[in-house]
N, C-alpha and C positions, 0 to 999 in steps of 0.2 A: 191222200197226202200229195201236194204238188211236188214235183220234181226238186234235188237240191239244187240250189245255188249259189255261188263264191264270185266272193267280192273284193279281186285283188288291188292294192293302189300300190302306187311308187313315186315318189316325192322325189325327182331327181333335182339334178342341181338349174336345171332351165323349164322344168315341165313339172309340175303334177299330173298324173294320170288315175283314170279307175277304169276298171274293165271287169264286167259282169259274165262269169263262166257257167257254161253248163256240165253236167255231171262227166262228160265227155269232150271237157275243154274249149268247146266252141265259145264265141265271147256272142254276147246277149247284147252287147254296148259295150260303148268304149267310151271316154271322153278325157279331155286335157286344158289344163289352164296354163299360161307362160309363166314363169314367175321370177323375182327382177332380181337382177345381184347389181350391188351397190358397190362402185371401185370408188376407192381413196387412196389419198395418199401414202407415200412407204409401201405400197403394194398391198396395202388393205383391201381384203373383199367379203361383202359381210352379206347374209340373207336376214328377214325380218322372219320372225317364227309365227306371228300374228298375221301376215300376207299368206305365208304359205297353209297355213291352216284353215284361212276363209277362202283359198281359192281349192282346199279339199272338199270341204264342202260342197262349194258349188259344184265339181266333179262329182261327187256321189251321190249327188242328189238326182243329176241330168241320169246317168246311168241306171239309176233306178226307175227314173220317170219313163224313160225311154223303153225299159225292160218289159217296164210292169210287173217286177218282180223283186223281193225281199228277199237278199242274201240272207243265208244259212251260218256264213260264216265271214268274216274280215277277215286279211291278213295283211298286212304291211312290209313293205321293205323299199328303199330309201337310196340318197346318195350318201357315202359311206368318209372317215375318216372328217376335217371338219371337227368343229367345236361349239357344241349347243347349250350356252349355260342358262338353266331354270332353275327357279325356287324352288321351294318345298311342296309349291302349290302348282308347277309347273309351268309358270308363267315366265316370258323371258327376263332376266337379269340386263342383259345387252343385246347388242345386232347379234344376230350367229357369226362367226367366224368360218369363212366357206374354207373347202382343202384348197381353192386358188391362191386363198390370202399366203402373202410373202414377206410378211414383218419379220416372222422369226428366223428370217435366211442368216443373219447374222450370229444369234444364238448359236442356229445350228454346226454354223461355221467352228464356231469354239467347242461343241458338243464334239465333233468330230473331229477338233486337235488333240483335244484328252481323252478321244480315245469311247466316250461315250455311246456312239452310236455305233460303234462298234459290239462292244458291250451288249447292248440291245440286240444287237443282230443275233450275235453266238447265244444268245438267251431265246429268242423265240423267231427268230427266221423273218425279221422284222425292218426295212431299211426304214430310216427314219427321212422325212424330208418337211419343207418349211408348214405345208398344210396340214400334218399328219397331229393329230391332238397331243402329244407327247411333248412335240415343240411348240404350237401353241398355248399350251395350259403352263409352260414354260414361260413365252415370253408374258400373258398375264399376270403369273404370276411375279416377275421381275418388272410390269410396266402398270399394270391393274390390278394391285393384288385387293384392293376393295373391292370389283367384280369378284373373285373368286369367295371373298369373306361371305359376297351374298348370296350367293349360291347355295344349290342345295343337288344337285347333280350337274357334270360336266360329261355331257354325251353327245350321241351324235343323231343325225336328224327322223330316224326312226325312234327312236327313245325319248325324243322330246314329245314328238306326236302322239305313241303308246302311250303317254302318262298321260296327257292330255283326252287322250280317247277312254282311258279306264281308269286314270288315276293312282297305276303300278308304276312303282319305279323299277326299270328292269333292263337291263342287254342281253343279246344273246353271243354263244361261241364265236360266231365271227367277225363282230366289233371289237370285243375284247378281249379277240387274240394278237391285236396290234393295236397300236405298240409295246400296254402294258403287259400284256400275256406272260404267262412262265413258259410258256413249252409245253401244256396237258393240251393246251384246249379247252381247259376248263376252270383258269382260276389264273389269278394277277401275281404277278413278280412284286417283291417287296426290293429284290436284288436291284430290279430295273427301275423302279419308282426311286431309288436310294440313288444310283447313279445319275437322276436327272434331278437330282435336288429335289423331288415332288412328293416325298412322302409323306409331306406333314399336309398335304393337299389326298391323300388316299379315303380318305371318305365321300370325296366327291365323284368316285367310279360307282356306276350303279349294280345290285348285285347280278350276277349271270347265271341265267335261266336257262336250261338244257333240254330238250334241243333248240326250242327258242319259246320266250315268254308267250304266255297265254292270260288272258284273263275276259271280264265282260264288258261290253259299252256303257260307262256311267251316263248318267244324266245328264250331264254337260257336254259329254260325247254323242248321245244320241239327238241333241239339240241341235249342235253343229253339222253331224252328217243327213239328218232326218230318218232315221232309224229309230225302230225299239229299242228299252233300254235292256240290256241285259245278254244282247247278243256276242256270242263268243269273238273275241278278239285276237291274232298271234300276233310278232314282230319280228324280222327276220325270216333270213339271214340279210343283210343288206346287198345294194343293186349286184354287184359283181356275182357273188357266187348265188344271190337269187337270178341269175340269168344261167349262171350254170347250169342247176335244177333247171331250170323251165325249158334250157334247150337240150336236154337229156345227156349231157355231161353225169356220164357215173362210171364207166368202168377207168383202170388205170390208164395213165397215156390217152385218155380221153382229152381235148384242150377246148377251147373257146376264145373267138376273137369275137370282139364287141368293138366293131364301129360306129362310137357313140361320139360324144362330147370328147372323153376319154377314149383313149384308144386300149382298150382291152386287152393282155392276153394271159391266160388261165391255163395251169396244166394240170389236171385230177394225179396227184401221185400216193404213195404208202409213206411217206416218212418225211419229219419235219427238217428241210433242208437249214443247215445254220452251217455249215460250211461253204470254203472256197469265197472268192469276194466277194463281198456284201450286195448283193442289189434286190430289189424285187422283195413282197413281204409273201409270208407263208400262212393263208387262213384257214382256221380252224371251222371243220364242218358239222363238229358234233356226235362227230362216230367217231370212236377210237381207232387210229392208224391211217386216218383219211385223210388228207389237206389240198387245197387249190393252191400251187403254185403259182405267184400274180406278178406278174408285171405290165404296170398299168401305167402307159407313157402319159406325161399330163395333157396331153391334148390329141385329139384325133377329128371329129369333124369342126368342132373351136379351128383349128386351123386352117383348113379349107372354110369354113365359112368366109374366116380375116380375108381370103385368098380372093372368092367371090365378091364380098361386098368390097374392095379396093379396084378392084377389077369393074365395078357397076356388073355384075353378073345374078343372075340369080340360080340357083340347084339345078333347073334343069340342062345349065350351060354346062355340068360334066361329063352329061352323055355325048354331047355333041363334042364337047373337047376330044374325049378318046376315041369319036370315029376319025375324025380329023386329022389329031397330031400324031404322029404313029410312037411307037415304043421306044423310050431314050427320048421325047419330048422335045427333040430339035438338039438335045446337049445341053439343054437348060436341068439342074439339076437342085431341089432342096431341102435342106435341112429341115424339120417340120418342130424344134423346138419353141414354140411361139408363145409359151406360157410366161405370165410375167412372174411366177416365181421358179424357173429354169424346169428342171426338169428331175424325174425320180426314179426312173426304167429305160431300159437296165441300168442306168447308172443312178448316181444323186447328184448333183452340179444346179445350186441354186444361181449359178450365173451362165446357163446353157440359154443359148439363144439361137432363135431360127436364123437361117442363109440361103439366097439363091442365089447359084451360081451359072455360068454358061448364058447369060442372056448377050445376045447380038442387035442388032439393028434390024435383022430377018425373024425377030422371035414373035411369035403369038399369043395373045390372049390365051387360045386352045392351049399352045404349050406351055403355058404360064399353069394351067392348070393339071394339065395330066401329069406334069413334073410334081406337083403337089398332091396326084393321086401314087406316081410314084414313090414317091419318100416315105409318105407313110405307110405305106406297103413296107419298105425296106425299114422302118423304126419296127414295124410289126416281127418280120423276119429278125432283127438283132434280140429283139425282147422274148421269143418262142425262144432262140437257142439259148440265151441265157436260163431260159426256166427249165433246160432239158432237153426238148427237143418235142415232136407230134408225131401219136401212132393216131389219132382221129379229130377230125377239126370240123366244129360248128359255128359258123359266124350267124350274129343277129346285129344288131343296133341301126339308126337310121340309117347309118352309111350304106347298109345293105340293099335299101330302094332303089342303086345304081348298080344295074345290073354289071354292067360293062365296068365299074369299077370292084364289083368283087371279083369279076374275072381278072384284072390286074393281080388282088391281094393271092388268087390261086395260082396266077404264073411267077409272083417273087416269092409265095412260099414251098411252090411246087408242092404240094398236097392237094386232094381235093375239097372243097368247102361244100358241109352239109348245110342247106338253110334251115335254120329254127324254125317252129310252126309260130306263127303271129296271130292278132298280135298281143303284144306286152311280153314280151318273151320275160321282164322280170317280175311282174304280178302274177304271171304264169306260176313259177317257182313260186314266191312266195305264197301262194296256195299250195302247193305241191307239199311245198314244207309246214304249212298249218295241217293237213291233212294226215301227212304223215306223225306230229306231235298227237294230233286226238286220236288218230287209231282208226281214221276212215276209210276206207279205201279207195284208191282211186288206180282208173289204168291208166301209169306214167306213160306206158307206152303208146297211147293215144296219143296224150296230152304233150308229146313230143316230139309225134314222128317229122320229119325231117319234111318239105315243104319242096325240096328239090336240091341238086346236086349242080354245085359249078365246076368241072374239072379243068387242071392245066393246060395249056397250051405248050407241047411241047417244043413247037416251031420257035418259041419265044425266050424259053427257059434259056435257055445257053447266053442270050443277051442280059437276062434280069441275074443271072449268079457273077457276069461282070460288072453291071452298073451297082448292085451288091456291094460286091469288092471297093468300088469306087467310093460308093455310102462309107463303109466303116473306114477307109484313107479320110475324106471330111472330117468324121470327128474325129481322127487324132489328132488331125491338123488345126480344126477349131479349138480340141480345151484348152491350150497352151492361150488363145485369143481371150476364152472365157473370163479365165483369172484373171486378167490386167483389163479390162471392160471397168469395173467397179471403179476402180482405181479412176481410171482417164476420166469418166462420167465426173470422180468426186472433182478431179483438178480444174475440169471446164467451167463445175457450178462454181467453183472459189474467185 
């Protein structure tokens, strides 16, 4: 009998990936396709479900080519939150609705004068913001409610694709404990569906499978990936807390930063936080008394990308920035809000927008950019304390291929950063997590030991806990700016 094989994918919001693991986590292959988000107007930003499906495909097919070898098992897990409406037959309804889309900023606005999103929060530790499916399925249904008519589930991008791949309709714990969640972990609020006017829209939540759905590749699944039909399939948990799993996030005070797209940060804690001000949502892991603590700022290399390509820069120009610019960036300092529908961690402010401050006529490109390695460092640092705080911290995501800038992220959070074992740190987990639903065993602690340690710089510290200080003076100085933004923006179009 050949050795086993796992075959994890992740369908993020800019990437589909697969990566072919051996019994001892080693990857066999690896492969990625880019895949497009479509901006429009009103802050619309939609994904095609039919793109990202044929460019799965193509990803698991090269993998296997490449391997020469036939996964034992799939597992899936995705970019998370977003709004994916399919038929009955799983085919899509409309564009998807990605979590950057910012139509329903204004709903929300009203959601949170009455008091609603509030609601939601003391109900399952939940902050609500314009991408989060709660307020999109919202403004659909107040702006398309013929899309929702034709519907037949409203989920999110792993669930579109599990039905597609097996023809189950199914979520797992950790999609559907935000927004609609009660507080178990394991089942929907009617209190919270009632509060956003959406109850009479409650059939279109798909049922939730514990620890996360399982089923087999149909026919039309194994067409599209080039598999046997019948090969077992899971879903879940989605990207965030499948990076968890994969970078060995398990005991309490465990956390995780994910310098990705989104700027990650996760704290493993015992108990569903729904007090104290609202920010940051609380996902459920599937084990009773466990939750990730999230606060997940909307952007994190999305930012520094905007930063380089305005700049004519490409990735490699942030190594060289921070040997260059030293620390404090020249006094150039900024705001790393750059999302166009504002921002959701730690705070919610759909009209939070980035700022650079401190530029001179002496200032540099380099500096233009270690300030932007800065800030997010310091968005990082406001969003851990808001989740609690870090007794052990694992970073993964692109961001982390800059050395020299995870050493930033360890001198403004003063901890040390363990590195995740690569790559796929979250197809990693999402096998970790199919293995653990069938009952197979696997050693996590292979499968995640730590890849190296970045420690602080303590010559440094004392300057980054005041440019810190600095950081949270901006935003209180900016939200007062936030709010009256919209306003000036409508008065100029008129």
């Amino acid at each position: 009998m050949s050795p086993r094989t796992w075959l994890g994918i992740d369908a993020g919001t800019s990437v589909v990936k697969a990566a072919l693991f051996d019994d001892d986590g080693g990857a066999l292959a690896v492969a990625g396709r880019p895949l497009d988000l479509v901006h429009g107007a009103d802050g619309a930003v939609e994904q095609d479900l039919e793109h990202v499906l044929a460019h799965l495909g193509e990803v698991v097919q090269e993998v296997v080519a490449t391997a020469g070898r036939t996964p034992g098992v799939v597992a899936l897990t995705g970019q998370g939150d977003g709004l994916w409406l399919t038929d009955a037959a799983g085919a899509p309804v409309r564009p998807a609705m990605s979590w950057l889309d910012g139509r329903a900023s204004e709903l929300l606005g009203g959601w949170t004068a009455d008091g609603v999103t509030e609601r939601v929060f003391r109900t399952n530790g939940t902050t609500m913001f314009p991408g989060a499916p709660g307020a999109l399925l919202g403004w659909l249904d107040a702006h398309e409610p013929e899309s929702l008519d034709a519907a037949a589930t409203a989920g999110t991008c792993k669930d579109a694709l599990f039905m597609r791949l097996t023809g189950v309709r199914a979520t797992d714990p950790s999609d559907s404990s935000l927004p609609f969640g009660d507080g178990t972990g394991t089942g929907y609020s009617h209190a919270v569906l009632d509060a956003m006017g959406l109850a009479h829209r409650s059939d279109l939540l798909a049922p939730i499978s514990t620890p996360v759905p399982q089923a087999q590749l149909s026919a039309a699944g194994a067409a599209l990936l080039g598999l046997p039909v019948g090969v077992p399939v899971s879903s879940g948990p989605f990207d965030f807390p499948a990076c968890a799993l994969g970078g060995g996030v398990r005991g309490i005070g465990d956390a995780l930063l994910i310098v990705g797209t989104t700027l990650g940060c996760l704290v493993h804690v015992d108990r569903l936080a729904t007090d104290g001000d609202p920010a940051g949502f609380s996902v459920a892991t599937g084990e009773p008394g466990r939750w990730l603590r999230a606060m997940p700022a909307m952007v994190g290399t999305a930012s520094m990308d905007w930063m380089l390509t305005t700049l004519g820069l490409g990735v490699e120009a942030i190594d060289a920035a921070l040997a260059t610019s030293p620390p404090g960036a020249g006094g150039v300092e900024v705001l790393p809000y750059f999302a166009t529908s504002g921002e959701r961690a730690p705070f919610v402010d759909p009209e939070a927008c980035g700022q650079v401050t401190g530029v001179r006529l002496t200032t540099t490109r380099d500096d233009l950019v270690r300030a932007m390695c800065e800030g997010l460092a310091y968005a990082a640092r406001h969003c851990f304390e808001a989740a609690g705080g870090v007794a052990r911290l694992v970073a993964c995501g692109g961001g982390g291929r800059s050395r020299p800038w995870l050493q930033v992220f360890a001198d403004v959070l003063g901890v040390p950063l363990e590195l995740a074992r690569t790559p796929e740190v979250g197809a990693r987990g999402a096998v970790l997590a199919a293995a653990a639903a069938r009952g197979e065993a696997l050693d996590v602690g292979t499968w995640t030991a730590a890849q190296g340690i970045v420690e602080p710089d303590g010559a440094v510290q004392a300057h980054y806990d005041d440019g810190y200080g600095r950081y949270l003076d901006h935003v209180r100085a900016a939200q007062p700016f936030w709010a009256t933004r919209q306003a000036s923006l409508a008065t100029v179009s008129r």
